[in-house]
Residue frames as qw, qx, qy, qz and C-alpha x, y, z in Angstrom:
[[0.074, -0.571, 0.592, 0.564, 13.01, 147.49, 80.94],
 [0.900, 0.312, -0.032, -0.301, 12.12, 146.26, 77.70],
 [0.939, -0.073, 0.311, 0.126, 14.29, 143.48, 76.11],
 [0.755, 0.515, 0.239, 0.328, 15.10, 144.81, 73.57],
 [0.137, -0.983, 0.122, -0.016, 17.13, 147.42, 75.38],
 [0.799, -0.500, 0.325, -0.077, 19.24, 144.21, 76.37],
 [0.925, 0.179, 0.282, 0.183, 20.34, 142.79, 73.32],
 [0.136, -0.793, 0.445, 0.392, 23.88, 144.00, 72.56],
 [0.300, -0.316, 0.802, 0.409, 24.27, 140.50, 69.94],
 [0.428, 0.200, -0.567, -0.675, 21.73, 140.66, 67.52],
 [0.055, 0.334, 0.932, -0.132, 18.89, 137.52, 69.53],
 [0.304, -0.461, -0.646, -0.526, 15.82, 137.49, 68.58],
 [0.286, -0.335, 0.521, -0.731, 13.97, 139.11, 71.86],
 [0.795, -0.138, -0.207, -0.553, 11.60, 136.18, 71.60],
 [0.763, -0.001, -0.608, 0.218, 14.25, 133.51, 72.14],
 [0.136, 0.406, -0.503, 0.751, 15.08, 135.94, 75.41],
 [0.667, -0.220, 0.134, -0.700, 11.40, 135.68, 76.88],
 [0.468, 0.041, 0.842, -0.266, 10.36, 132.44, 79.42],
 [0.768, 0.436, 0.306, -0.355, 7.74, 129.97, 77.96],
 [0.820, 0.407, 0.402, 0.030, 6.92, 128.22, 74.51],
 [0.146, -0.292, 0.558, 0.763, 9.65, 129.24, 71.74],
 [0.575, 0.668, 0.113, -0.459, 7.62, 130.25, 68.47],
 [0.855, 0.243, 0.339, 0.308, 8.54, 127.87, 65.20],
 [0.275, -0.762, 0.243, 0.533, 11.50, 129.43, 63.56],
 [0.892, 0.399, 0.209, -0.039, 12.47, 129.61, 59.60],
 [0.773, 0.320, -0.022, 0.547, 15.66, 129.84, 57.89],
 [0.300, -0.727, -0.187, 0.589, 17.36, 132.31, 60.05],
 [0.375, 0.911, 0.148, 0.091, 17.95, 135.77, 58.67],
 [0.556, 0.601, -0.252, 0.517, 20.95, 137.81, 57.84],
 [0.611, -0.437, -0.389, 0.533, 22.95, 138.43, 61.46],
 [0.182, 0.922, -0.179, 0.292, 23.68, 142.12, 62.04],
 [0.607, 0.484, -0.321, 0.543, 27.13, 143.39, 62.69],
 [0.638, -0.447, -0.411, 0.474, 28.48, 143.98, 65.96],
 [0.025, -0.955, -0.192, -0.224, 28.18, 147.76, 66.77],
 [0.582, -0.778, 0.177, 0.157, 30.60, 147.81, 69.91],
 [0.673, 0.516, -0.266, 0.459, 34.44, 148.86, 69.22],
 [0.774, -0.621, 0.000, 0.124, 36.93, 148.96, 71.63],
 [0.061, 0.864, -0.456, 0.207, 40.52, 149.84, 72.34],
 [0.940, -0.299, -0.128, 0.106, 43.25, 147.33, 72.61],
 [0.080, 0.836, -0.521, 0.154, 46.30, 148.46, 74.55],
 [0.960, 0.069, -0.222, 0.158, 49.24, 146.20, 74.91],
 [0.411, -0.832, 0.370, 0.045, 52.71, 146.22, 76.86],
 [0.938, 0.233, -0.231, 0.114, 55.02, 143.89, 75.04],
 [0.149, -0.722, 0.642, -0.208, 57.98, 142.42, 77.43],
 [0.582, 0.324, -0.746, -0.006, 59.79, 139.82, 77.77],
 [0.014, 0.057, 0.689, -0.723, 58.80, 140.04, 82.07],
 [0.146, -0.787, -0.598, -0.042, 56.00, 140.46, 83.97],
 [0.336, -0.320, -0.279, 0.841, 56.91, 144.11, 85.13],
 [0.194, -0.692, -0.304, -0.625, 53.70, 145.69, 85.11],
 [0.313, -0.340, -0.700, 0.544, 52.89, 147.71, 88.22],
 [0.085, 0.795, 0.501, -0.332, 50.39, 150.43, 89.84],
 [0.189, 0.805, -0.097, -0.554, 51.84, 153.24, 88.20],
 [0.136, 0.504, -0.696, -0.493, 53.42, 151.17, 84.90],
 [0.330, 0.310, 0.539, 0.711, 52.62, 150.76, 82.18],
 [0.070, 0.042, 0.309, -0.948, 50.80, 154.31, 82.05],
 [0.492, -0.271, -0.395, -0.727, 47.40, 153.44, 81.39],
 [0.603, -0.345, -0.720, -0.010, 46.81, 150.90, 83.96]]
């Protein structure tokens, strides 16, 4: 696998590789985080989650 398959946060693949680090200059613009995600919530005042409730879980 190459490294760069790996990187999911925007590292340099050099800093990823064993051995000597290579001199670095003013870092560069970061890129943006690709991954998006779904956040589902239950709001209660209990715990009173179980296997079949809420329905997603």
């Amino acid at each position: 696998n190459d490294p760069d398959d790996l990187d999911l946060h925007g590292n340099d693949p050099d800093d990823l590789r064993p051995g000597p680090r290579r001199p670095r200059g003013a870092p560069g613009p970061g890129r943006p985080c690709k991954e998006t995600f779904g956040v589902f919530y239950h709001e209660s005042d209990a715990d009173t989650a179980t296997a079949t409730s809420p329905p997603w879980m």
